[in-house]
Phi, psi and omega in degrees: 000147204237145155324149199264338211232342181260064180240016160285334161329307186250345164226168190276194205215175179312098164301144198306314183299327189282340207277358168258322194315299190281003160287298214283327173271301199280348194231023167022289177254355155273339170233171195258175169301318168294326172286342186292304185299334163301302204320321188286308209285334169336310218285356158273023165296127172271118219266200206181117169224176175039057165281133190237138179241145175290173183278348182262006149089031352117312215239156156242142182219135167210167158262149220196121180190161184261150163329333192246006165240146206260323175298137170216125211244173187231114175257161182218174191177147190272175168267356166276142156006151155039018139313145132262138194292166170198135152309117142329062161327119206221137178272145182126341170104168173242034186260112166072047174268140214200092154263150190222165143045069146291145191204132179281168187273146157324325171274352158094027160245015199205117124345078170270158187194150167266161175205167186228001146003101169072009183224026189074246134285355194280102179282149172220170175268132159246167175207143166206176201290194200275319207285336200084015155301184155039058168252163210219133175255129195249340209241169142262040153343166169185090160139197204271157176220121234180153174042045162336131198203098183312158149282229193243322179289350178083012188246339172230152155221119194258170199213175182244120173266126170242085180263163217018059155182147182281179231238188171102339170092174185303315168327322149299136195299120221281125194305190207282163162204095139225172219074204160301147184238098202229172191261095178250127197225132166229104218295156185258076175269194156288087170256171183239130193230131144344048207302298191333312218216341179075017175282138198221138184234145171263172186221330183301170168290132177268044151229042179219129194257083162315097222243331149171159244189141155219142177293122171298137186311344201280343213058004178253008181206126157253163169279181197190148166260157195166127178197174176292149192280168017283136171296313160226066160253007155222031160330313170305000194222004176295146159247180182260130163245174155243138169293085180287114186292306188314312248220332183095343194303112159269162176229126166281116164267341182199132199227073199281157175287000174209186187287151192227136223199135157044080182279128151214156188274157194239137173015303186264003178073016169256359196205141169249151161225148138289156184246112178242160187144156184298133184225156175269336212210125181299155158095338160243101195272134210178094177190226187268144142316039209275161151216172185183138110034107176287346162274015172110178180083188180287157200265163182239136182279093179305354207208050215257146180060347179284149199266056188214179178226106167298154201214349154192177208230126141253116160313099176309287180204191200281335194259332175252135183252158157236142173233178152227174189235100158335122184208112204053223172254028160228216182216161164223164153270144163187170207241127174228161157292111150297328196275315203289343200049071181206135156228152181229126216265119169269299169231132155266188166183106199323308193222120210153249228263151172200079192279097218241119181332345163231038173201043195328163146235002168243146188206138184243133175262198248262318168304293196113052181242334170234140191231149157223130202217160153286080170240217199164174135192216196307334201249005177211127171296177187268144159220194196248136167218172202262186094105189207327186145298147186036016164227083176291160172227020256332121191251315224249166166184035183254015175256004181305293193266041185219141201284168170260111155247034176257193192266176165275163203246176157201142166279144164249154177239118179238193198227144166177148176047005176091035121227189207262082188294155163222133183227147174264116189245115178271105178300185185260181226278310193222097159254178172227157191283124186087015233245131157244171181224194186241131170289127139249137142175180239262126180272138186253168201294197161122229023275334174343011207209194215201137177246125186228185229270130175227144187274126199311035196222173214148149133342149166057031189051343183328296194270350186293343175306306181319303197282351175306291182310317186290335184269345167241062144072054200208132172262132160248150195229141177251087208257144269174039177328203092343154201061344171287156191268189188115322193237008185090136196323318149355293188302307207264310175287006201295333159266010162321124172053026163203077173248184193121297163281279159335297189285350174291324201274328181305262214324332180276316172322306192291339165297319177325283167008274187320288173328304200269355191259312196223136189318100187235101141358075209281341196240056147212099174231139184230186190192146168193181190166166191233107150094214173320331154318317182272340181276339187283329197274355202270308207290339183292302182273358152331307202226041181202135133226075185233042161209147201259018184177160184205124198227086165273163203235105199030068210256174175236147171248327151238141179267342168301327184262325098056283196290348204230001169250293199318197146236033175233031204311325177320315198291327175308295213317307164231023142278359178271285182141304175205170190303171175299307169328303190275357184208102182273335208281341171309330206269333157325275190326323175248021183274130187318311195303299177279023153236030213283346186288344189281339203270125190234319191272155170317103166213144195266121172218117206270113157218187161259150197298333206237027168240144189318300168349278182243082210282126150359322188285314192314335189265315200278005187253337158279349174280316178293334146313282183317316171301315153338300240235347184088349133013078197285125172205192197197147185219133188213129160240150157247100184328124154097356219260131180269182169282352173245118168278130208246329202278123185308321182293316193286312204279325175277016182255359177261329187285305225277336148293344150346272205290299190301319176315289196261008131341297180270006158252008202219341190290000000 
């Protein structure tokens, strides 16, 4: 289950010449001249992915693209004063150019990166110089590529391979199944390409599904996350191996009791360290500190009881590590002693780094003496800065003139069950004085995840809502339950086998919350959400009817018929206790569907035809209730559409049937 705001990370937005065509033709009567102008101006947000620092900390690399565009290019720029970025120029033009994952050479003079330049969809390794000369496309691929990774001598570079079939993970829209119905897995390994020469070999077991991988200081073994396919229903189930690059051998070295994440090796070949914890989503990463031994044995938790969620690793020296971390609903860096058993926190920040594990926005150079990160948030667009840790410096500047026409967001904080929730409320655009307004709000995936403070534009609309509602006169409140990362692993597991509850109760204290602090309407409140966000919000009016409209988003309504559709099942096991067969009455209790009679409000429900995830029967079998039941509701799939909505029409006819929904119950 995927986050509802981070899928700019993974797909393009409106190209811009299409984007009135598809205001102004397809959708007329939903929208007004002001939301058509937030949309365009979101859509010049200038976004910043994958940031990479060379190691002598010098050089800067991103992938680079607008909110309103499908092209995304990899700039590179020095870190000294008054540097300017420069475009990586790539022969083939930059029309649907999809560049990715840059990662510098040890010596910081030579730039790697995939690009699909001239090859349709086909991503390949290109490398070019410090400077963004001399680029050489190295590889002949045929099939999906990911995470490039130098070895330390600088002579290979491995990457995660599918060869001849595509990549992406479940969030893409699931093929057709029909005929036989067979297990065709294609295992994800580890190849290795030549720089000299491109030559590209795979090395990992091909019946083993790599998930991410770092080089032993030596180049001769790598560690891994891993397990047998399908890759991806059994990320929940990866152990750590180690890999002999000469020979192919794995070795299983760890067998954690919970997800295990962003293995790195430490300086001296003597030690792996890890992210271990309950996690929902391979790639959004949120647990413990761990480290163990590289021959194996038992592992030590560097970070036990602390009220944060580590969320990626840098290796310093053999003995100091830097992470960075969740912590309420913002992040921090910080640093620990293996000798000392101690961390110490260097900066925090409300708004800024969201290192979400296979999706960095943070980067260290080879000393930890320079950093470079994306940051930003609700009331500051993102831009690229520089220099020491916490003492930033703003390398970008190309979001300095685009307006805020929303409200200022703030975090807010309540009490509930004897713990400490935090949530982010976003105001309306313009209030008046004596004046109340209408609540929505928005639940976030996971649960395993964090809704933290980001400037609202993106691909596929997702985050465009927050700022949609707030400029037409909407408080949106994010509330940060239980089961969310931020607070220690404790925290993030508190809805383990009871979900649904708990966090309904967190999340309605914040409506209270919300109520007594700021002129708010109680009996216009409204809730909506994505993907786990969609099972809350199916689930909010089961057992409340104190919201007057509801828009869930790929949501689930029984987890019993649940568990036998989807195609990642794994991931339930261990927020469940055990599968459905063996313990039905866990998955009973919280499923929407067997309190569906309870159901009063007015609700619109949003999926996709293809998606793996949240499968397409789940929306239409709560719907086919309500409707029953008498109910006002609307049921909308969108063809050919995954749980990542890919298609520009789709995505903006979904923020506008939204929008129109509670418009019409909350105006």
């Amino acid at each position: 289950m995927k986050l509802f705001w981070t899928f700019e990370r993974f797909h393009a937005a409106i190209p811009p010449n299409m984007k009135r065509f598809f205001l102004a033709c397809l959708f007329p009567t939903l929208l007004t001249a002001q939301n058509m102008n937030l949309t365009e101006q979101l859509g010049k947000t200038v976004l910043y992915g994958d940031i990479a620092l060379s190691p002598d900390g010098n050089q800067v690399a991103w992938v680079q693209s607008t909110a309103a565009t499908r092209s995304k290019q990899t700039f590179v720029c020095q870190t000294a004063e008054d540097s300017l970025p420069k475009k990586v120029d790539l022969e083939g033009g930059d029309n649907d150019r999809m560049d990715a994952e840059p990662a510098w050479s040890p010596n910081s003079r030579t730039l790697a990166f995939l690009s699909n330049v001239g090859e349709g969809e086909q991503k390949q390794l290109w490398t070019v110089n410090a400077d963004g000369s001399g680029a050489k496309k190295l590889t002949k691929l045929s099939g999906y590529a990911a995470r490039p990774h130098w070895s330390h001598d600088g002579k290979q570079i491995a990457l995660l391979y599918i060869e001849g079939a595509g990549g992406g993970g479940p969030l893409m829209a699931a093929p057709p199944t029909t005929g036989i119905i067979d297990k065709a897995i294609h295992d994800q390994r580890i190849a290795v390409v030549d720089v000299a020469t491109g030559e590209t070999r795979q090395v990992s077991p091909g019946d083993l599904h790599v998930y991410d991988f770092d080089w032993s200081p030596d180049d001769k073994t790598f560690a891994a996350t891993a397990a047998p396919g399908p890759g991806d229903n059994n990320w929940w189930i990866a152990q750590i191996y180690k890999i002999d690059i000469a020979t192919g051998k794995a070795t299983a070295i760890y067998k954690p009791l919970l997800q295990v994440a962003v293995p790195r090796w430490s300086p001296d070949g003597k030690q792996i360290a890890f992210v271990e914890g309950i996690m929902s989503d391979e790639g959004f990463h949120g647990g413990d500190l761990l480290t163990i031994s590289a021959n194996g044995g038992a592992a030590t938790n560097r970070t036990p009881d602390r009220k944060t969620s580590v969320s990626s690793l840098f290796w310093l020296s053999s003995d100091q590590i830097l992470f960075t971390e969740y912590v309420g609903g913002g992040s921090a860096i910080s640093q620990l002693s293996i000798s000392e058993k101690s961390v110490r926190t260097i900066q925090k920040l409300t708004e800024g780094i969201h290192a979400f594990g296979n999706f960095p926005n943070f980067a260290l150079s080879r000393d930890g003496k320079s950093a470079a990160a994306v940051l930003g948030g609700y009331n500051t667009p993102p831009e690229v800065s520089v220099g020491p840790t916490g003492a930033w410096r703003q390398l970008t500047r190309n979001n300095a003139s685009l307006p805020m026409t929303w409200g200022k967001a703030e975090s807010i904080e309540w009490t509930n069950d004897g713990f400490n929730i935090q949530g982010w409320l976003v105001p309306p655009a313009k209030i008046e004085a004596g004046k109340k307004y209408p609540l929505v709000m928005l639940i976030h995936g996971g649960p395993s995840s964090q809704t933290s403070s980001e400037w609202p534009a993106g691909t596929g609309m997702a985050r465009a809502i927050i700022a949609e509602l707030s400029a037409r006169g909407y408080y949106v409140l994010l509330p940060n339950p239980r089961g969310s990362y931020g607070q220690g692993e404790a925290f993030t597991r508190a809805n383990v086998k009871d979900f649904g509850h708990g966090d309904l109760r967190d999340d309605m204290a914040g409506i209270d919350a919300a109520l007594k602090k700021y002129p708010i309407d109680p009996n216009r409140l409204g809730v909506t959400g994505w993907s786990y966000g969609g099972f809350m919000t199916m689930w909010t009016v089961t057992q409340t009817d104190r919201f007057k409209a509801a828009v869930p988003g790929a949501g689930i309504a029984n987890w019993q018929s649940y568990y036998g559709q989807n195609l990642i099942d794994q991931w339930m096991i261990p927020f469940f206790g055990a599968s459905v067969y063996d313990d039905p009455a866990v998955y009973e209790k919280s499923s929407p569907i067997k309190f569906i009679k309870n159901v009063k409000t007015p609700t619109l429900i949003i999926v996709g035809e293809r998606d793996a995830e949240c499968p397409s029967a789940q929306s239409y079998e709560f719907w086919h209730a309500l409707r029953t039941l008498g109910v006002p509701t609307r049921l909308i799939i969108y063809p050919g559409e995954g749980h990542l909505f890919l298609k520009p029409e789709n995505q903006i006819d979904r923020l506008n049937q939204t929008i129109a929904w509670f418009d019409k119950y909350l105006k």
